[in-house]
C-alpha positions in Angstrom: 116.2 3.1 131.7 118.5 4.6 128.9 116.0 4.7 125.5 117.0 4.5 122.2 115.3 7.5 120.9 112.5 10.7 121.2 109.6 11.0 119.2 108.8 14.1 119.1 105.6 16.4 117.8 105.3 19.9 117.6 102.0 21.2 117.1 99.7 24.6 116.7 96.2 23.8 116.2 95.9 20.6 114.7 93.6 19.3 112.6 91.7 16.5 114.7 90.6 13.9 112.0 94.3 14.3 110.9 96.0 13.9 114.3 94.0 11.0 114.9 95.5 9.2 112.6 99.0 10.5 112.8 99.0 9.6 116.8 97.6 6.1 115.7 100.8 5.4 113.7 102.7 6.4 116.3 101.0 3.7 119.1 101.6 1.1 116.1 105.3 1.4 115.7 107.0 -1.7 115.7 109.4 -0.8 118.4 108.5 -1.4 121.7 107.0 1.3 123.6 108.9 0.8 126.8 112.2 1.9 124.2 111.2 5.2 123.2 109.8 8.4 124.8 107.3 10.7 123.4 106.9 13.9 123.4 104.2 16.1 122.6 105.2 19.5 121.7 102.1 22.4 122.2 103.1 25.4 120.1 100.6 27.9 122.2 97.7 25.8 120.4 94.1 27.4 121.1 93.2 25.0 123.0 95.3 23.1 124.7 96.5 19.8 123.9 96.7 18.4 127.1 93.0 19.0 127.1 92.0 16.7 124.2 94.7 14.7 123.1 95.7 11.7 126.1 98.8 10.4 125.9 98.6 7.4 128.6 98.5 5.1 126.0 102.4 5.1 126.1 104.3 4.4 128.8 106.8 7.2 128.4 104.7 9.8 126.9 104.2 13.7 128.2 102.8 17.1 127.2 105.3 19.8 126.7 104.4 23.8 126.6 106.3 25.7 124.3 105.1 29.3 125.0 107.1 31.0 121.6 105.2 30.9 118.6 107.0 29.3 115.8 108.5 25.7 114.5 111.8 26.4 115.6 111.2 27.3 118.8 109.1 24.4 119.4 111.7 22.0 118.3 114.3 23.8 120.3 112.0 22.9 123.5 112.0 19.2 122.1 115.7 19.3 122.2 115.7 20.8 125.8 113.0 18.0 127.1 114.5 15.0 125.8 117.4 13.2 127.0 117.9 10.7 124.3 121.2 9.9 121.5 118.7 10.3 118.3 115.3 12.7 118.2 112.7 11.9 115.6 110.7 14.5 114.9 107.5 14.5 113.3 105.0 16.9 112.1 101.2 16.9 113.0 100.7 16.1 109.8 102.9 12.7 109.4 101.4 9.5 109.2 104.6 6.9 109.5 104.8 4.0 108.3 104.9 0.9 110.8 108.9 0.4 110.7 110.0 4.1 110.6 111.6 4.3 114.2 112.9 0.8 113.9 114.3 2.1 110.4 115.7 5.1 112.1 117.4 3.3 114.7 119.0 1.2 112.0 120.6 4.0 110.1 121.6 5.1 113.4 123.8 2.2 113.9 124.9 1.4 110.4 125.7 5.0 109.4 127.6 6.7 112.6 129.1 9.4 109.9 125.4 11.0 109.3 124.4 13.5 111.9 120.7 14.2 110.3 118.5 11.9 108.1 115.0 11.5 107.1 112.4 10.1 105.0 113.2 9.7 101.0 109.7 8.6 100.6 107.1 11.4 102.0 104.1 10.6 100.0 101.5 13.0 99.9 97.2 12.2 100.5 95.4 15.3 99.2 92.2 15.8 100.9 91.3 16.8 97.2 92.7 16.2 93.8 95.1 19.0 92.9 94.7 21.1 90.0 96.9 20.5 87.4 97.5 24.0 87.1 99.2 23.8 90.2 101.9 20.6 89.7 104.5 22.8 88.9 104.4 24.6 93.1 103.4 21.1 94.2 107.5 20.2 95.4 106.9 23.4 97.4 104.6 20.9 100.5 108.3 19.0 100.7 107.2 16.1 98.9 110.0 13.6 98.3 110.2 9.9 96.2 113.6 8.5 96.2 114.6 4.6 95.0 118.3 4.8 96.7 119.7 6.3 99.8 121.5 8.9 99.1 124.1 11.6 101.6 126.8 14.1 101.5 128.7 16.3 104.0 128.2 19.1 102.3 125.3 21.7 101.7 123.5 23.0 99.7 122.9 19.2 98.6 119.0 19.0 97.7 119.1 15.8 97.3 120.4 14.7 100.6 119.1 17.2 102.7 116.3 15.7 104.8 113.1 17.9 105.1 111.8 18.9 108.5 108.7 15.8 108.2 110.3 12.1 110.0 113.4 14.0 110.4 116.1 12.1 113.1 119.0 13.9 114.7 121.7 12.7 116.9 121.6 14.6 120.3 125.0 15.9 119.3 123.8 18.0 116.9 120.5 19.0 118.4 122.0 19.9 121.6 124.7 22.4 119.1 121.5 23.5 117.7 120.5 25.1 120.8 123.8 26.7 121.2 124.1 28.5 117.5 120.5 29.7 117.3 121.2 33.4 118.1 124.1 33.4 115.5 123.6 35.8 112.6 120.0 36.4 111.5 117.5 34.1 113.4 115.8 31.2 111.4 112.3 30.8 112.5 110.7 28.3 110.5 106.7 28.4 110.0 105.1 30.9 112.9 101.1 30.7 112.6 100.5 31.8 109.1 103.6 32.9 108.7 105.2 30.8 105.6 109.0 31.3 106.2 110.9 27.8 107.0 114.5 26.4 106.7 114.5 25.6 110.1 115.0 21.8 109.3 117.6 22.7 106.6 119.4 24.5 109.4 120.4 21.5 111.4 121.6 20.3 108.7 124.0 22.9 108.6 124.7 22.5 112.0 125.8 18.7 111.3 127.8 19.8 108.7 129.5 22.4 110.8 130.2 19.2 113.4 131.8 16.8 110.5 129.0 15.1 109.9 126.9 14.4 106.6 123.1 14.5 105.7 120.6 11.6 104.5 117.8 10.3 102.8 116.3 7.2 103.2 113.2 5.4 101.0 112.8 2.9 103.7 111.5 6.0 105.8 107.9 5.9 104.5 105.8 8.6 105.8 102.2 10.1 104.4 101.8 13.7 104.3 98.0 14.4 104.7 97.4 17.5 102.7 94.2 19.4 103.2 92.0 20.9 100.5 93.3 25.1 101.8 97.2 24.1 100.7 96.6 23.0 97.4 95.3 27.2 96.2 97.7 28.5 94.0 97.9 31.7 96.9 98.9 29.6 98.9 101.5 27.6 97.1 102.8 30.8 96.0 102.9 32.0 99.1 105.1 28.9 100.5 107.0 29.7 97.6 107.9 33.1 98.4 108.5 32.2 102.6 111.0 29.3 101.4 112.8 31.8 98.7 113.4 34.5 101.7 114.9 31.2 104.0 117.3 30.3 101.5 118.6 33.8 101.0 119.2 34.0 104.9 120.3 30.6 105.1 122.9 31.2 102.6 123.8 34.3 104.5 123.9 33.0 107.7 126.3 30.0 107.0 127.6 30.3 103.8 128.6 34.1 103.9 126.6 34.6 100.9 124.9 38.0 100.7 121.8 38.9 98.1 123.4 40.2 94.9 123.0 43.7 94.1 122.6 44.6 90.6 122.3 48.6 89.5 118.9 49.9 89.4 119.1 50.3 85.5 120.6 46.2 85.0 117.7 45.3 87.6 114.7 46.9 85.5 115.9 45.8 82.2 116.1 42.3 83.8 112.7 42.8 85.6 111.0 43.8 82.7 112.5 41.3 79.7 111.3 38.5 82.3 107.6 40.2 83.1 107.4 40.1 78.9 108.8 36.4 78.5 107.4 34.7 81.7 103.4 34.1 81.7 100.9 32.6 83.9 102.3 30.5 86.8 106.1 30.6 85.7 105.9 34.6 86.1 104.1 34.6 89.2 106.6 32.2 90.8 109.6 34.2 89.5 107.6 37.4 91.5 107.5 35.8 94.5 110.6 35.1 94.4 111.5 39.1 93.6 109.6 39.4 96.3 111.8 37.5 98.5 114.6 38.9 97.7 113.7 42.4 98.8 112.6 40.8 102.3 115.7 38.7 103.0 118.0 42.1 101.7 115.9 44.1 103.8 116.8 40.9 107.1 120.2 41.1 106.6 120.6 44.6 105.9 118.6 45.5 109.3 120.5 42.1 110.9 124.2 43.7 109.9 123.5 47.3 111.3 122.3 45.5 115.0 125.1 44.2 114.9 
């Protein structure tokens, strides 16, 4: 029987008190089971999923091996298990509200021009309060509140640019996904501890490449359990840093936009007046994202001699 969608979870090492829950919104959708297959990604997990986590609760459920480390490559073997018109994917993370796949199916149906969409309402649970010292990096765990739907069929378009957490793609463009991966420099998306990403941004730009537009949706509610170890400014900082090196090869690898190169005596003078005007958190961000740019340079420099 022909099903209207995949759900699909891609997952290294989960937490188990979160997983819990995030499995039990999935058994509680509103959709009928018997509609929808699951699929349960492990990304070479240290103990394997299939040993803890039972997925006979659903009628069309099954464990997938993906045996290359990384996001990317775990959604890619999503793409290559399911046979559905629209994949849902959803991070271990994710707690989704009741309605989310019957709310994906809808904007399926009532918006054929959109090739990816997800959730414009991605609220986060912290494990513990955050430190206000910290608000500023807090965007950086793709947190998202948005009243109105909003979409474009162009990028970069923030605001309509669904992040990688509820996110729904039509087989079209999953299944050109696959074929474009090797283009240009490779976009690997969150490897271990490894804080790159842009790997959901980048089907985004491979529905654009096909015609179609990007979306956000506040009727996709999710919750985005957040433990006590990503709210440390390191951390943030580093996320920061991994999603400033994405968006440099990511504007590279579709846009054509190389890194700007500056001469060495315009760089210092620029380096330095910000060291002396920047302070606390505003100059550590603007570090990282120095940082970054001498990584994604280095990518793309190494990426155009390969070649």
């Amino acid at each position: 029987m022909k099903t209207e969608l995949t759900l699909a979870i891609c997952s290294h090492n989960p937490r188990s008190q979160y997983f819990g829950r995030v499995l039990n919104s999935i058994r509680d959708q509103s959709v009928p089971k018997e509609l929808w297959d699951f699929i349960l990604v492990d990304n070479c997990s240290e103990v394997p999923l299939a040993d803890v986590w039972d997925l006979s609760w659903h009628p069309r459920g099954r464990h997938v091996f993906a045996g290359e480390l990384g996001l990317a490559a775990a959604r890619r073997c999503a793409i290559e298990a399911s046979s559905s018109e629209l994949l849902v994917f959803v991070d271990d993370d994710n707690v989704l509200d009741i309605n989310y796949l019957q709310e994906a199916i809808k904007i399926r149906d009532n918006f054929p021009f959109l090739g990816v969409w997800g959730s414009g309402a991605i609220t986060p649970e912290f494990e513990i309060p955050p430190d206000k010292s910290i608000e500023t990096l807090l965007p950086y765990l793709a947190l998202r509140t948005t009243d109105v739907a909003k979409w474009c069929n162009f990028l970069p378009c923030p605001e309509a640019t669904p992040w990688g957490a509820g996110l729904c793609v039509r087989s079209k463009v999953a299944r050109t996904y696959l074929d474009l991966r090797d283009r240009a420099v490779a976009i690997s998306d969150r490897q271990g501890k490894t804080l790159l990403s842009g790997g959901d941004v980048e089907i985004s730009y491979v529905a654009n490449h096909l015609g179609y537009g990007t979306g956000v949706f506040p009727e996709l509610r999710l919750l985005h359990l957040i433990p006590k170890e990503r709210l440390s400014r390191s951390y943030l900082l580093k996320v920061c840093e991994g999603t400033a090196i994405s968006n440099r090869l990511l504007a590279y690898k579709w846009e054509g936009r190389e890194p700007v190169r500056t001469s060495k005596i315009r760089y210092w003078s620029s380096f330095l007046k910000n060291l002396l005007l920047l302070h606390g958190i505003e100059r550590q961000v603007y570090l990282a994202d120095q940082r970054a740019a001498t990584i994604a340079t280095d990518i793309i420099t190494s990426t155009k001699q390969a070649s």
